[in-house]
C-alpha positions in Angstrom: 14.2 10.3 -73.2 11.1 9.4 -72.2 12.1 6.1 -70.3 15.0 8.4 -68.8 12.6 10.4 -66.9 10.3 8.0 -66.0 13.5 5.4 -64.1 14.7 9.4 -62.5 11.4 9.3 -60.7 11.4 5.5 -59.9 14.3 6.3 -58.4 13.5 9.3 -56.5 10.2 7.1 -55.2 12.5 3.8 -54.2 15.1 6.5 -52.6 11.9 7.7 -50.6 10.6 4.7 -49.6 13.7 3.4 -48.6 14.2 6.8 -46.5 10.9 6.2 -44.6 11.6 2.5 -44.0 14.7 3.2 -42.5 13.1 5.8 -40.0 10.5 3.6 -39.4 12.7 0.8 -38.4 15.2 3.3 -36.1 12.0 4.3 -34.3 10.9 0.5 -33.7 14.5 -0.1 -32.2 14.3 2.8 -30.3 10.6 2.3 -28.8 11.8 -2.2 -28.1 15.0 0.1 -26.0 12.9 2.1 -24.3 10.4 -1.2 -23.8 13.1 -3.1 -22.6 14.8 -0.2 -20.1 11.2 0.3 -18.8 10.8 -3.4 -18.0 13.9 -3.4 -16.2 12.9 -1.2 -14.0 9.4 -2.6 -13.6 11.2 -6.0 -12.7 13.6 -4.7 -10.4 11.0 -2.7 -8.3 8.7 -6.2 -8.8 12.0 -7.7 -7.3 12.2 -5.3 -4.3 8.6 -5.6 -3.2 9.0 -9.7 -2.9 12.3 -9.2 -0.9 10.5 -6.9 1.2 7.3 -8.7 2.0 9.5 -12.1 2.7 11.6 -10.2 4.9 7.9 -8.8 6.8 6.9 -12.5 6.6 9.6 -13.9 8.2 9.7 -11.8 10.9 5.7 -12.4 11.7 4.2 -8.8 9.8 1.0 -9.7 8.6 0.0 -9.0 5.1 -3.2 -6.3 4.2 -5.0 -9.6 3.0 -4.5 -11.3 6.2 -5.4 -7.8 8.2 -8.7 -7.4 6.4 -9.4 -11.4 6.6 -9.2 -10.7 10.7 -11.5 -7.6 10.3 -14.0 -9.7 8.8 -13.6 -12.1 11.4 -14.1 -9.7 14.3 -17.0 -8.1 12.8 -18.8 -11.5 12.3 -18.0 -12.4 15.8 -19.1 -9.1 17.1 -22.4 -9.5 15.5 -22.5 -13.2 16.9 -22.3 -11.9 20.3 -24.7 -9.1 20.0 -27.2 -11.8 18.9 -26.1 -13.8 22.0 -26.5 -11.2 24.3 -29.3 -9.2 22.8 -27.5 -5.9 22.8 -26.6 -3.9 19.2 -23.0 -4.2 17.9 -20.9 -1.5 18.7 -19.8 -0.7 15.4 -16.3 0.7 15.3 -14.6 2.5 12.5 -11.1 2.0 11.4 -8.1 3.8 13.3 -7.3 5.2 9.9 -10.6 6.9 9.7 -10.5 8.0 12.9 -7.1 9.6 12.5 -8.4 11.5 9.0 -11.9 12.3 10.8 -10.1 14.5 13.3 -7.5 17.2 11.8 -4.2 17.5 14.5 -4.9 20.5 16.3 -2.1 22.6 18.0 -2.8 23.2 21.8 -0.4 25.5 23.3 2.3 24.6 25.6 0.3 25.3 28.8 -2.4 23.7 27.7 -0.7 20.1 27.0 0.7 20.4 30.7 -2.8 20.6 32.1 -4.1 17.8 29.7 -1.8 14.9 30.9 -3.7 12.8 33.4 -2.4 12.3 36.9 -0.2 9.4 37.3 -2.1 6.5 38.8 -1.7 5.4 42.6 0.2 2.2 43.6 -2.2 -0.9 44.1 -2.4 -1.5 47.8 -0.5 -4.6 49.0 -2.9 -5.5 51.6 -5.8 -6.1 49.0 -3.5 -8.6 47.2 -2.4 -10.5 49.9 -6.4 -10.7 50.8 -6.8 -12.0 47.5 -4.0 -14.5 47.7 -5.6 -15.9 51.4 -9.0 -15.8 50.0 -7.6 -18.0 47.1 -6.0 -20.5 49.8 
């Protein structure tokens, strides 16, 4: 009666273990799914961005690399011809900064209609026709 007992529990232990493997396999497939859905979407997004940025290429849209590369130009030549000429390099900040420096602030209707500048007067003909004799 002994061994009777003993096989119950073996039993009961293998029915267990079996039990827990079988969760533990449901919740691997489930986590490789979720993996796999997850990927999808990272590769289609991955797929949209390199559509986009050859469609910017084609069509002449620099890239940020090639944006920053020209800013690093410009300030070395900036500093090259403050060296030439003697003077200190303006140094200007980014139109980004500029724009997050200063906070947009309302100005009432009125106010707007006095702000726009004057339009500018015609150039004088005569002073081009000068210019044109001179150059004769």
């Amino acid at each position: 009666m002994a061994k009777k007992l003993k096989q119950n529990g073996d039993q009961q232990t293998a029915e267990v273990v079996r039990m827990s493997s079988q969760e533990i396999w449901q919740a691997g497939l489930s986590a490789f799914a979720k993996a796999q859905e997850e990927e999808g979407k990272f590769f289609s997004m991955q797929l949209f961005e390199e559509r986009v940025l050859r469609a910017l290429s084609s069509i002449g849209v620099p890239t940020a690399e090639e944006v920053a590369a020209l800013n690093r130009r410009i300030d070395e030549l900036t500093g090259q011809v403050a060296a030439l000429t003697g003077k200190p390099a303006a140094v200007k900040k980014p139109a980004v900064a500029k724009a997050a420096a200063k906070p947009a602030a309302k100005k009432p209707a009125a106010a707007k209609a006095k702000a726009k500048p004057a339009a500018k007067p015609a150039a004088k003909p005569a002073t081009r026709a000068r210019a044109k004799t001179a150059a004769k």
